[in-house]
Chimera marker file (.cmm) of the C-alpha trace (Angstrom):
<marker_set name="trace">
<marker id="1" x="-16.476" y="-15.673" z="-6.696" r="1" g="1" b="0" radius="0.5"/>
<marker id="2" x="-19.950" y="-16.190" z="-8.343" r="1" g="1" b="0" radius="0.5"/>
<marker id="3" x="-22.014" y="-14.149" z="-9.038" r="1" g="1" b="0" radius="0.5"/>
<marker id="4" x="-25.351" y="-14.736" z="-10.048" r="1" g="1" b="0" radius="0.5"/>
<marker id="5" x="-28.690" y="-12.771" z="-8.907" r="1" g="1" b="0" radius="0.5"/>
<marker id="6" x="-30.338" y="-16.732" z="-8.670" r="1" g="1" b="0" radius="0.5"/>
<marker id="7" x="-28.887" y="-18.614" z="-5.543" r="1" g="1" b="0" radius="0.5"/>
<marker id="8" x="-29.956" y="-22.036" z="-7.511" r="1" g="1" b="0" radius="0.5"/>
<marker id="9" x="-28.110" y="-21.002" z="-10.740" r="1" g="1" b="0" radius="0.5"/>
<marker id="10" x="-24.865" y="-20.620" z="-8.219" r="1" g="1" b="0" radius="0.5"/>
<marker id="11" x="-25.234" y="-24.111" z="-7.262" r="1" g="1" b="0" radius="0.5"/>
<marker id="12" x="-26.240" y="-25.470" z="-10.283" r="1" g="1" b="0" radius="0.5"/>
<marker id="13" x="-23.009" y="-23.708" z="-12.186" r="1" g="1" b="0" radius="0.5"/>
<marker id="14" x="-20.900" y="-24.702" z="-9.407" r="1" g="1" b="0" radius="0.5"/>
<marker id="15" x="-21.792" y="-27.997" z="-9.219" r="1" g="1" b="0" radius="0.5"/>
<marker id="16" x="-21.159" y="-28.317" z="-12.895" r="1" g="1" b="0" radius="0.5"/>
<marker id="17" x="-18.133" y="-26.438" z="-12.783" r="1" g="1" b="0" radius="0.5"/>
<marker id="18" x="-16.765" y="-28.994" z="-9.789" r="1" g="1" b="0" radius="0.5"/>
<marker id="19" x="-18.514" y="-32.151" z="-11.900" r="1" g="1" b="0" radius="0.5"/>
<marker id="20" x="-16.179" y="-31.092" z="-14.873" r="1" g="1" b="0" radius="0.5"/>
<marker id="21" x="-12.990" y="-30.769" z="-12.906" r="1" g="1" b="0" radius="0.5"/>
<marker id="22" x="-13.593" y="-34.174" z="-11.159" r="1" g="1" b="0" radius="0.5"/>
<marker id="23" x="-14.215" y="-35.775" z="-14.002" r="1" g="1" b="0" radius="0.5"/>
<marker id="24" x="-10.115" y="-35.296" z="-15.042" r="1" g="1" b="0" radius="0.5"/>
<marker id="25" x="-8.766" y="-34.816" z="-10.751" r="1" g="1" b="0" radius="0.5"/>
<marker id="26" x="-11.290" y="-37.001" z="-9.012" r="1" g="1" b="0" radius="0.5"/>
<marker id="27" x="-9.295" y="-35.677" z="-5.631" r="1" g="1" b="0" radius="0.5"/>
<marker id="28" x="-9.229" y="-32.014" z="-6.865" r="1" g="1" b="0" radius="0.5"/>
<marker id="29" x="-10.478" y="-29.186" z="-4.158" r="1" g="1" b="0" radius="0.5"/>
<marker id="30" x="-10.348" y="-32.068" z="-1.070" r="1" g="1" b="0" radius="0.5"/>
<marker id="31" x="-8.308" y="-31.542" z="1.922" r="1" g="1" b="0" radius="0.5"/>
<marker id="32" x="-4.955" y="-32.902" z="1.855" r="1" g="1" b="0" radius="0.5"/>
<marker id="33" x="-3.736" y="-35.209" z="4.301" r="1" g="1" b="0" radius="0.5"/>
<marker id="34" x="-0.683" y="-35.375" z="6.704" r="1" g="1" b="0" radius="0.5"/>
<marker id="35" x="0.329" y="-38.676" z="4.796" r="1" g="1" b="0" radius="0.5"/>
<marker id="36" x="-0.564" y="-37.129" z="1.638" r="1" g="1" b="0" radius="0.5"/>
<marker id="37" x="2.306" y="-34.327" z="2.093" r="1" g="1" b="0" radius="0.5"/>
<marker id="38" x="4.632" y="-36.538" z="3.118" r="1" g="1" b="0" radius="0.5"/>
<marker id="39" x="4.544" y="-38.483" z="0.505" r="1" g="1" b="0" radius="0.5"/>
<marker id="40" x="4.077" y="-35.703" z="-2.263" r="1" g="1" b="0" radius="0.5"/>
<marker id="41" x="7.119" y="-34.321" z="-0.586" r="1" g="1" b="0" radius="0.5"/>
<marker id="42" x="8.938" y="-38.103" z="-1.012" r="1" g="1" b="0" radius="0.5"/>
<marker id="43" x="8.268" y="-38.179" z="-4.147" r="1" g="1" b="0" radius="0.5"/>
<marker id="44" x="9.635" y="-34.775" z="-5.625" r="1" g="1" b="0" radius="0.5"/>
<marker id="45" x="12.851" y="-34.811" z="-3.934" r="1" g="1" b="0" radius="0.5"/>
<marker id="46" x="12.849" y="-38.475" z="-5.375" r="1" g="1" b="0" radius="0.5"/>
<marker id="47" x="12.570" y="-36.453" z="-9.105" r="1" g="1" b="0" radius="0.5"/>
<marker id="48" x="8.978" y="-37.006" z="-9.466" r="1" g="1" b="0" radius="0.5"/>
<marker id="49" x="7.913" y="-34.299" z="-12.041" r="1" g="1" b="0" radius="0.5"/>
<marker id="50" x="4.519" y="-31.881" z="-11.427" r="1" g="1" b="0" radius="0.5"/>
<marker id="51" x="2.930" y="-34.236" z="-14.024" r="1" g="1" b="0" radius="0.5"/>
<marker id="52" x="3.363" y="-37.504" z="-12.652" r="1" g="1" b="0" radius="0.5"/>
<marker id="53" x="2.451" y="-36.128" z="-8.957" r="1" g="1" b="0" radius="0.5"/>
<marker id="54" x="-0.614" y="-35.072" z="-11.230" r="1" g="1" b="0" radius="0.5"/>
<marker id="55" x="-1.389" y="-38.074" z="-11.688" r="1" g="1" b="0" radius="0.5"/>
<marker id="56" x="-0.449" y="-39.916" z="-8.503" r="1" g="1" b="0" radius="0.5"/>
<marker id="57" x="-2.648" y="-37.688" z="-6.501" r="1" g="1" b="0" radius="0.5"/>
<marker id="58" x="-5.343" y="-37.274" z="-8.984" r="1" g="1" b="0" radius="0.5"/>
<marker id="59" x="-5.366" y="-33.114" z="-9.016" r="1" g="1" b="0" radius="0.5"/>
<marker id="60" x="-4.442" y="-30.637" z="-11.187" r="1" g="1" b="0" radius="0.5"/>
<marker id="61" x="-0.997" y="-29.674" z="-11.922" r="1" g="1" b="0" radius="0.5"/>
<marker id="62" x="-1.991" y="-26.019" z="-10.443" r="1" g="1" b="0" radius="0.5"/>
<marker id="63" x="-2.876" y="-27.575" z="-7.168" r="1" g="1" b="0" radius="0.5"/>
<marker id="64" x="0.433" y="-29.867" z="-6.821" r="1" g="1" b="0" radius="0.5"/>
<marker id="65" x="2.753" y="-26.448" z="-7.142" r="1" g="1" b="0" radius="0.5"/>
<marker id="66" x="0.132" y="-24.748" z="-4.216" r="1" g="1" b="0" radius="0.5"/>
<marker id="67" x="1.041" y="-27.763" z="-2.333" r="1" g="1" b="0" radius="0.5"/>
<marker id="68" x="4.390" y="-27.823" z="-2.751" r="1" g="1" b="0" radius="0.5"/>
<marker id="69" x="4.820" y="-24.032" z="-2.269" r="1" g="1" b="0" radius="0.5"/>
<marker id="70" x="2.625" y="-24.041" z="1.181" r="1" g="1" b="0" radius="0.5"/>
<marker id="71" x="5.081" y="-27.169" z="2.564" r="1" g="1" b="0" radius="0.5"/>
<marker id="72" x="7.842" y="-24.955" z="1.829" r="1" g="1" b="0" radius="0.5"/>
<marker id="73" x="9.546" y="-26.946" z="-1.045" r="1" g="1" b="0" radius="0.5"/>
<marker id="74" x="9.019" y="-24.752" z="-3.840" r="1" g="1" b="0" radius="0.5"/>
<marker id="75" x="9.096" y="-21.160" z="-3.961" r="1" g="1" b="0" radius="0.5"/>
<link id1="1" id2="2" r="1" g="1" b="0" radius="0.2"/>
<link id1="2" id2="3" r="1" g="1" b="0" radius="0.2"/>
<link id1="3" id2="4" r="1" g="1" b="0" radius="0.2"/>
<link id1="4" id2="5" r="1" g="1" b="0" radius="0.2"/>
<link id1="5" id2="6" r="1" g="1" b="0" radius="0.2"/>
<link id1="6" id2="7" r="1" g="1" b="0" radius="0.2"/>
<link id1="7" id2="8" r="1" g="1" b="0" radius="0.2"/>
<link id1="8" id2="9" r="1" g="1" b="0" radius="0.2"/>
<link id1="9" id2="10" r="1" g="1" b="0" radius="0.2"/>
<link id1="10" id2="11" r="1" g="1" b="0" radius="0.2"/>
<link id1="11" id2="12" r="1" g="1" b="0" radius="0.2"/>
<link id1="12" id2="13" r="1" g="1" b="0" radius="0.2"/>
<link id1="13" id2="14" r="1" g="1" b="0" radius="0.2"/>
<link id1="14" id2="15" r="1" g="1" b="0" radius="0.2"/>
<link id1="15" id2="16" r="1" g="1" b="0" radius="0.2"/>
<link id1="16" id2="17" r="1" g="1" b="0" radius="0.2"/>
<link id1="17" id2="18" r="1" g="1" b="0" radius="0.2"/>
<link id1="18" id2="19" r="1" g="1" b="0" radius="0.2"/>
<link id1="19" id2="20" r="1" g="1" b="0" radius="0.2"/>
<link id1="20" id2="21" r="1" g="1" b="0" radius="0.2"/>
<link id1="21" id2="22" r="1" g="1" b="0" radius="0.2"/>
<link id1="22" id2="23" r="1" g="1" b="0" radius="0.2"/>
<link id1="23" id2="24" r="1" g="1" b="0" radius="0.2"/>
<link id1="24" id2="25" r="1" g="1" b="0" radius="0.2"/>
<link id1="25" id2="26" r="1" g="1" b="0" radius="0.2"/>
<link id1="26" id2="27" r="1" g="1" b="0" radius="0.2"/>
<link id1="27" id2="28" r="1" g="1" b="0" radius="0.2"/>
<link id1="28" id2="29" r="1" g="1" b="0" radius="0.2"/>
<link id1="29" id2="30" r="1" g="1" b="0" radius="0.2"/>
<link id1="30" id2="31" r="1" g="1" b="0" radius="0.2"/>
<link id1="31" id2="32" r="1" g="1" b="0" radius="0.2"/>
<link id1="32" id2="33" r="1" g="1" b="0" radius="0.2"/>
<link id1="33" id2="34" r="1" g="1" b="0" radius="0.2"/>
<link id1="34" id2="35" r="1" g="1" b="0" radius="0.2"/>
<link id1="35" id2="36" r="1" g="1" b="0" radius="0.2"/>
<link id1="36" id2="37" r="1" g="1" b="0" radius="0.2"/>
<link id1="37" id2="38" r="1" g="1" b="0" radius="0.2"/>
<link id1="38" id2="39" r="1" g="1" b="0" radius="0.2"/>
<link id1="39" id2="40" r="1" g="1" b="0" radius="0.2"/>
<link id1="40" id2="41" r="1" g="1" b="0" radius="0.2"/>
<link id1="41" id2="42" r="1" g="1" b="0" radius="0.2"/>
<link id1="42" id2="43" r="1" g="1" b="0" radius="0.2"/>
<link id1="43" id2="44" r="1" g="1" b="0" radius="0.2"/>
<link id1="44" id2="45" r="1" g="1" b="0" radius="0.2"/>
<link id1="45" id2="46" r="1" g="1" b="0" radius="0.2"/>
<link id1="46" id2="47" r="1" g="1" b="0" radius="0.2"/>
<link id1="47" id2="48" r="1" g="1" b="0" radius="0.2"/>
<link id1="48" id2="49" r="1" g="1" b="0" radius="0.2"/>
<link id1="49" id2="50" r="1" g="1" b="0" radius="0.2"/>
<link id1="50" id2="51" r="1" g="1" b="0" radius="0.2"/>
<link id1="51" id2="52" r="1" g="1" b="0" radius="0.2"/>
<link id1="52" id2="53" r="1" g="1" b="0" radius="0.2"/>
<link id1="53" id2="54" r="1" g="1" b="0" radius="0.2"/>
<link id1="54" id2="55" r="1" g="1" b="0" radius="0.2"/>
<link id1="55" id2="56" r="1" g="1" b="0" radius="0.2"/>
<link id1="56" id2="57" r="1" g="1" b="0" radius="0.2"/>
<link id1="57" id2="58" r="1" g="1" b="0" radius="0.2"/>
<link id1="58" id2="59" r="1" g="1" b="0" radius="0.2"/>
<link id1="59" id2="60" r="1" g="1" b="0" radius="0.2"/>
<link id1="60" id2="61" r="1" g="1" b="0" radius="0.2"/>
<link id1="61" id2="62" r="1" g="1" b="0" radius="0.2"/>
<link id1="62" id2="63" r="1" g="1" b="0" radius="0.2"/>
<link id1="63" id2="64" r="1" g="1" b="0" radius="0.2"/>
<link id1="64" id2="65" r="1" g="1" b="0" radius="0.2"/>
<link id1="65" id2="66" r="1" g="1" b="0" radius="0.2"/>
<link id1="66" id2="67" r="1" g="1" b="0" radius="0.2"/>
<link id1="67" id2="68" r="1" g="1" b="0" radius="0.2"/>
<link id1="68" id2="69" r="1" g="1" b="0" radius="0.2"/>
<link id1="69" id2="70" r="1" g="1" b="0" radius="0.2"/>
<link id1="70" id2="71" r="1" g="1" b="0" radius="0.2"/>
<link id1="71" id2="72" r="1" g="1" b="0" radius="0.2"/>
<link id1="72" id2="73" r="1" g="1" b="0" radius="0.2"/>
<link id1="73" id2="74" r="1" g="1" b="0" radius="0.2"/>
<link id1="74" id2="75" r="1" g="1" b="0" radius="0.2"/>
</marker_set>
């Protein structure tokens, strides 16, 4: 949650804030897709390790476990 008293310093720190983590995850915060999870899910029961799906999917290692933990894969 922000908080700020100035509703243009919200934007302007979120913006950076989401500039910064794109930069690294260019697909971090969008929605996932139905082919998406299938094929993160293909992929770690192939062995694939949190990194490498990192990397595939272009988002942070944090989001990959969320993912993985919402399909019902990890716990």
């Amino acid at each position: 949650m922000w908080l700020f008293s100035d509703e243009k310093k919200v934007t302007s720190e979120y913006y950076n804030y989401m500039e910064k983590i794109r930069k690294e995850y260019p697909k971090a915060y969008e929605k996932w897709s139905e082919d998406n999870d299938a094929l993160l899910v293909e992929k770690f029961n192939s062995g694939a390790t949190i990194r490498v799906l990192s990397n595939l999917f272009q988002r942070k290692p944090g989001a990959i476990r969320s993912r993985l933990r919402k399909l019902g894969i990890l716990k």
